[in-house]
C-alpha positions as CSV (number, residue, x, y, z in Angstrom):
1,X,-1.4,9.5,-33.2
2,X,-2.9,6.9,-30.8
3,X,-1.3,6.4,-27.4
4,X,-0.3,2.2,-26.5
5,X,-2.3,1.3,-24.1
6,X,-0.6,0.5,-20.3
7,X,-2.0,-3.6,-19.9
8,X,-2.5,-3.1,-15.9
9,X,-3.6,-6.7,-16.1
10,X,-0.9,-8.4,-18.0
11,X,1.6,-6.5,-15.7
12,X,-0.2,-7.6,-12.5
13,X,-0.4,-11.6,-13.7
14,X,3.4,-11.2,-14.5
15,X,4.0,-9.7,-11.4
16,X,1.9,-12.7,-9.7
17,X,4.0,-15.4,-11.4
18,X,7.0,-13.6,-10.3
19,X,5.6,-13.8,-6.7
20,X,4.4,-17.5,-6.8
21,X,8.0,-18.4,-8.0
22,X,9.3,-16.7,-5.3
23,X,7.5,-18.7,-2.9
24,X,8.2,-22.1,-4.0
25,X,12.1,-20.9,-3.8
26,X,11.3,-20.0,-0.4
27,X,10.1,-22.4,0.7
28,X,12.5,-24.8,-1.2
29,X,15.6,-23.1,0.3
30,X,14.1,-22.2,4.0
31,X,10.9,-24.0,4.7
32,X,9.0,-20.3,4.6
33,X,5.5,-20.2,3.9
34,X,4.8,-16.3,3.8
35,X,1.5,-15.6,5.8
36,X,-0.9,-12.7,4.8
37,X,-3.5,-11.6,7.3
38,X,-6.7,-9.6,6.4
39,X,-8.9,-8.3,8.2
40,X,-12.5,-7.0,7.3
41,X,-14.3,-4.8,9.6
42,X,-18.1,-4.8,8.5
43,X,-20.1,-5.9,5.4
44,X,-19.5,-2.9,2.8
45,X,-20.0,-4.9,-1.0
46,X,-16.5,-3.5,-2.4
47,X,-14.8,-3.8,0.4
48,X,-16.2,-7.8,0.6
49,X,-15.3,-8.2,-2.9
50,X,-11.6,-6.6,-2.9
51,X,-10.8,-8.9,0.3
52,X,-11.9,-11.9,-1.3
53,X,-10.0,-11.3,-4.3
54,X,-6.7,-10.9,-2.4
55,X,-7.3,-14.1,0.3
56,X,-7.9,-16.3,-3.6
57,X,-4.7,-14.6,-4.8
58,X,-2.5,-15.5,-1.9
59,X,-3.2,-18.9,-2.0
60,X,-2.9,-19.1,-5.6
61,X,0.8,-17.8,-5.1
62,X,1.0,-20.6,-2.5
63,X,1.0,-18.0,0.7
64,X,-0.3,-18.5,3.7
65,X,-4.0,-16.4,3.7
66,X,-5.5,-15.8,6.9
67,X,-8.7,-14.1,7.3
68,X,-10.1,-12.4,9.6
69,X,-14.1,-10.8,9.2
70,X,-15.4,-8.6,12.1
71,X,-19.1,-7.6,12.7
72,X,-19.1,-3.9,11.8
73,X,-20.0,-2.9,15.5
74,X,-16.9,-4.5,16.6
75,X,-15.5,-2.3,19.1
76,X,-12.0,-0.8,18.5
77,X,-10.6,-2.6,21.5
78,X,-11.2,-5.9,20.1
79,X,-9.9,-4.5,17.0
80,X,-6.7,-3.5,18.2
81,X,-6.3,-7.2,20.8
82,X,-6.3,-8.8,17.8
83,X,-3.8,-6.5,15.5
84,X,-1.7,-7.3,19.0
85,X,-2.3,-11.0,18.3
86,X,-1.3,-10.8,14.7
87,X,1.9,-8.7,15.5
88,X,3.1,-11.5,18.0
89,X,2.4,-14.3,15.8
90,X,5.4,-15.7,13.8
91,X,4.0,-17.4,11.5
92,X,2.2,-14.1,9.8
93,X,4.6,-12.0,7.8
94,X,1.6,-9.2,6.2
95,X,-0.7,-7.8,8.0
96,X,-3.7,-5.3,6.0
97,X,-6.7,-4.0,7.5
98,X,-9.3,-3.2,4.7
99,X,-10.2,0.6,4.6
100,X,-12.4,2.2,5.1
101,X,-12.9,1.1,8.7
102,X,-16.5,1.6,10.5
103,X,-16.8,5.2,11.3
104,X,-16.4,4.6,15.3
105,X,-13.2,3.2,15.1
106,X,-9.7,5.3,14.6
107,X,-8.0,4.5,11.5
108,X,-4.9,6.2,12.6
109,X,-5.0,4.7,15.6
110,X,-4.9,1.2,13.6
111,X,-2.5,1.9,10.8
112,X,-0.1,3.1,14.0
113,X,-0.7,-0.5,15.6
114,X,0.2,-2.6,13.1
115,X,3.9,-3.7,13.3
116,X,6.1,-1.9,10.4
117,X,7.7,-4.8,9.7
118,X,4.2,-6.6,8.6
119,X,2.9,-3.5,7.4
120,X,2.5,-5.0,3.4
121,X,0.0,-1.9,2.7
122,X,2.6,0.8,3.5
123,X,1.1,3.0,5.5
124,X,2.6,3.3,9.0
125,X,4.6,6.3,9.5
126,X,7.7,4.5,9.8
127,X,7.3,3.0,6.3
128,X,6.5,6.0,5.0
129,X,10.1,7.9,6.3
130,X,11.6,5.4,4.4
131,X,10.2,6.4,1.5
132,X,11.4,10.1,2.2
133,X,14.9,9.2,2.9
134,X,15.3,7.1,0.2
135,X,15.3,4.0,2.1
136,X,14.4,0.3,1.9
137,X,11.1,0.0,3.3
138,X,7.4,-1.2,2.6
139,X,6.2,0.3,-0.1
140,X,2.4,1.5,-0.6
141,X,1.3,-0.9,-3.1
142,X,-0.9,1.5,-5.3
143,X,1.9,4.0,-5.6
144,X,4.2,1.1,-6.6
145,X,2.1,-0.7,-9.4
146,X,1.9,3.1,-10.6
147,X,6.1,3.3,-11.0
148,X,6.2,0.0,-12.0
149,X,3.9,0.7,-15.0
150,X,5.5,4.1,-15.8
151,X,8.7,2.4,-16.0
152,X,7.3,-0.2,-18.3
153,X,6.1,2.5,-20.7
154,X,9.2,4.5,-20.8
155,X,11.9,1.4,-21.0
156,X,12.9,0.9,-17.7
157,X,15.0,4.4,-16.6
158,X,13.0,7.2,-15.7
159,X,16.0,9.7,-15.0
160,X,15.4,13.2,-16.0
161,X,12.1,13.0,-16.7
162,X,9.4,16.2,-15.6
163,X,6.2,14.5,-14.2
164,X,3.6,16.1,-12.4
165,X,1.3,14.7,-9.9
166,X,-2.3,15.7,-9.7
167,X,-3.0,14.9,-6.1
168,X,-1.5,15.2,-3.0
169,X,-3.2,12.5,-0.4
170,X,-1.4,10.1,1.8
171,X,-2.2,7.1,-0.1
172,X,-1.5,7.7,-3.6
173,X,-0.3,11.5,-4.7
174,X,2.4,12.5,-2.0
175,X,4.1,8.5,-1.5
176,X,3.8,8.4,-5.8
177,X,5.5,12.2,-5.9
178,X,8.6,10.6,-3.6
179,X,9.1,7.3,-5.5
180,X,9.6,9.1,-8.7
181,X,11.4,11.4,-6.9
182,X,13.8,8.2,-6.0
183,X,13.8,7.0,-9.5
184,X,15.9,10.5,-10.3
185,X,12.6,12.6,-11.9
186,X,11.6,16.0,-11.6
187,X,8.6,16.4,-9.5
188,X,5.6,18.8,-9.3
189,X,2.5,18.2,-7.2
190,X,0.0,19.6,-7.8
191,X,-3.4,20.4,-6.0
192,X,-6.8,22.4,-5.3
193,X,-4.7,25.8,-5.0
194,X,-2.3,24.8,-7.8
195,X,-2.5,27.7,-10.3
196,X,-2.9,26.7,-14.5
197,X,-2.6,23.1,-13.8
198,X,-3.5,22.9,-17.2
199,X,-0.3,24.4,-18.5
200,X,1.8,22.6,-15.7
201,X,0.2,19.3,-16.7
202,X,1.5,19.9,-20.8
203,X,5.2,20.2,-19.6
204,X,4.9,16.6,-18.3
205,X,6.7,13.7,-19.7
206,X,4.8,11.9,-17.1
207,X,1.4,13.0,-15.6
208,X,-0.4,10.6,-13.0
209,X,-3.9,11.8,-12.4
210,X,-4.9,10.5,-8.5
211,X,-7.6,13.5,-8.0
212,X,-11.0,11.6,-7.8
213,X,-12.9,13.8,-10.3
214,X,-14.1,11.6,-13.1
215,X,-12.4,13.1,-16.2
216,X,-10.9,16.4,-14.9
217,X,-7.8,15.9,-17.2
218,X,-8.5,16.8,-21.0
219,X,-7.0,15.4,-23.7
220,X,-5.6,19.3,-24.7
221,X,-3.4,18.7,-20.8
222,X,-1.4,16.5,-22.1
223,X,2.2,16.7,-24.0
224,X,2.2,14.8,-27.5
225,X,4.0,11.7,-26.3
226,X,3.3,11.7,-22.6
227,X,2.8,8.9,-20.5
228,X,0.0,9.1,-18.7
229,X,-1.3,6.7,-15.3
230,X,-5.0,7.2,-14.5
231,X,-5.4,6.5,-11.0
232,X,-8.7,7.6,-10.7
233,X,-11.7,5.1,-10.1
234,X,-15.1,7.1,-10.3
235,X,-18.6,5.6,-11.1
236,X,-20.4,8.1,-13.5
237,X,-24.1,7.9,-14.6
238,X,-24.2,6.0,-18.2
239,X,-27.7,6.7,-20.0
240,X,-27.2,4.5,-23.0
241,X,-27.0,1.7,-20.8
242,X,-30.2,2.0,-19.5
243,X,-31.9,4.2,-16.7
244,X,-30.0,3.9,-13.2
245,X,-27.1,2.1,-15.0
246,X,-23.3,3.5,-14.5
247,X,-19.8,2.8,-16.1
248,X,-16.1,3.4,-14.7
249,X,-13.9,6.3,-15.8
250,X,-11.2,7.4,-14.9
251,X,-9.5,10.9,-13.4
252,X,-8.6,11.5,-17.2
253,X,-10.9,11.7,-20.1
254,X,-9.6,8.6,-21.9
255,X,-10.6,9.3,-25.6
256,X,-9.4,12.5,-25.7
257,X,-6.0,12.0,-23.8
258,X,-5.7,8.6,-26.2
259,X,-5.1,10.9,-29.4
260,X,-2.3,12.8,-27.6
261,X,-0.1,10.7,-25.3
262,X,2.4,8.0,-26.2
263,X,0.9,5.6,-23.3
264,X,-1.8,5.7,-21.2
265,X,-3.4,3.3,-18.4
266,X,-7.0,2.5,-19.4
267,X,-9.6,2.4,-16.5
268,X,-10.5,-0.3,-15.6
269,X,-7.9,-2.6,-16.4
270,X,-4.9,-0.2,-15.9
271,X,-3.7,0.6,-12.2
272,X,-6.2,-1.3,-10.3
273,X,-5.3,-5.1,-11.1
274,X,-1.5,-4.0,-10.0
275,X,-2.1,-2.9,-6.3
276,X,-3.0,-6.6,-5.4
277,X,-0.3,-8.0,-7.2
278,X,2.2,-5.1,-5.1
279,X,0.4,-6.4,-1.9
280,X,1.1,-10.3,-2.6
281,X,5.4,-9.0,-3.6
282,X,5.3,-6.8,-0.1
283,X,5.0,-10.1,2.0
284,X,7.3,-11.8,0.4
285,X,9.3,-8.8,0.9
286,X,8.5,-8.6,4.4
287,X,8.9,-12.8,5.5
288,X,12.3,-12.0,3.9
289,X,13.2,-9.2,5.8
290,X,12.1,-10.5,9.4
291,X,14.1,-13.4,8.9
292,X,17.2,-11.7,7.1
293,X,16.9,-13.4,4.1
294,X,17.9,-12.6,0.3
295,X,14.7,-10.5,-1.3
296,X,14.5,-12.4,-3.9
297,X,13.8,-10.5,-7.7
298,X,10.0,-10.1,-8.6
């Protein structure tokens, strides 16, 4: 048996095209332009690179991208006057600060400022009781490429189905956990003081591995059939590349788990390429619902 691979990418350009449809019937029908605000605090290289990927990708969709790039000794002040800025200006439906944020500055403090309304990454409280009660809201965008690519897998209607979570953090595992939870499956976290995740993990029809650990999940965790999201983005030493040189795995230990499952995300290429293409849907999402429009279907 060899698991069908989970096309992150092919997803994420659908998901795009959806978006950049959606915009030109925006604007067609209202005269919207959707506006996405970034802001980068500092020069770290991924960070750089991630933000420059989503200011091309917004005005590929033909969204408003607005940029903002702050010295990395900005003081949190400033910071915060110009969240206040971006919260009062009309024309900007999404708002994301790039994490992680310079260690002097509070990133609770900054999620908490940005209006839930703009809030396209889905992390301010207010967004996230939404989630919890089952509620329209703004959706983390990792968490929700992960559902969208499980439903994929599994034909659309996840009802019934056991998955676990490995993972409980406030960006992926716990926000993941409820939106299956939504989608009417049976949900386990589980975590550091989880006892035989091994045996929890083979009773999944679904197993999403958000952990960190490069390879933690063996091939002999999963249930024949399973589908099976890798979250997990870890940099690991590879020798036959040459000395110093590294390669990307995932929280799952791909050739192994590919024998076994019935789907699986590969890493790269699985996850990843969907949580920009979430972010772009979440402020079309969000100029919709500020101006009590029809969301339209992406």
């Amino acid at each position: 048996m060899s698991a069908s691979l989970i096309d992150g990418k092919a997803r994420a350009a659908a998901l795009r095209a959806a978006v950049t449809t959606a915009v030109s019937d925006l604007k067609a029908a209202s005269g919207v332009t959707p506006g996405l605000a970034v802001v980068l605090v500092g020069d770290d290289p991924a960070s750089q690179v991630y933000v420059a990927n989503k200011v091309r990708q917004t005005a590929e969709c033909g969204m408003r991208s607005i940029e903002h790039r702050l010295p990395a000794d900005t003081p949190e002040a400033e910071l915060m006057a110009l969240i206040a800025h971006l919260n009062a200006d009309s024309e900007v439906d999404g708002i994301l600060v790039q994490m992680p944020l310079p260690g002097h500055i509070d990133t609770d403090r900054v999620v908490m400022a940005i209006d839930p309304a703009k809030d396209v990454d889905g992390l301010h409280p207010a967004n996230a009781g939404r989630i919890v009660l089952g509620k329209p809201g703004l959706v983390p965008c990792t968490p929700q490429g992960c559902v969208i690519l499980a439903r994929e897998a599994r034909g659309g209607d996840l009802s019934g189905l056991d998955v676990v979570v490995l993972g409980r953090s406030i960006l992926v595992g716990k926000p993941v956990a409820l939106l299956l939870q939504n989608a009417n499956c049976t949900v386990t976290m589980a975590h550091s003081r989880t006892r035989d995740i091994p045996e929890l993990c083979r009773r999944a029809d679904i197993l999403v591995a958000a952990v960190g650990r490069p390879e933690m999940v063996r091939g002999d965790w999963i249930k024949p059939g399973a589908t099976v999201i890798d979250v997990g983005i870890n940099r690991v030493p590879a020798p036959d590349k040459g000395e110093g040189k590294t390669r990307l795995v995932g929280d799952v230990a791909f050739e192994e788990a590919k024998t076994v499952a019935g789907a699986i995300t590969p890493v790269p290429g699985g996850v990843g390429p969907m949580t920009i293409a979430c972010l772009l849907a979440n402020t079309v999402v969000a100029a919709c619902r500020r101006r009590d429009l029809v969301v339209p279907q992406m």
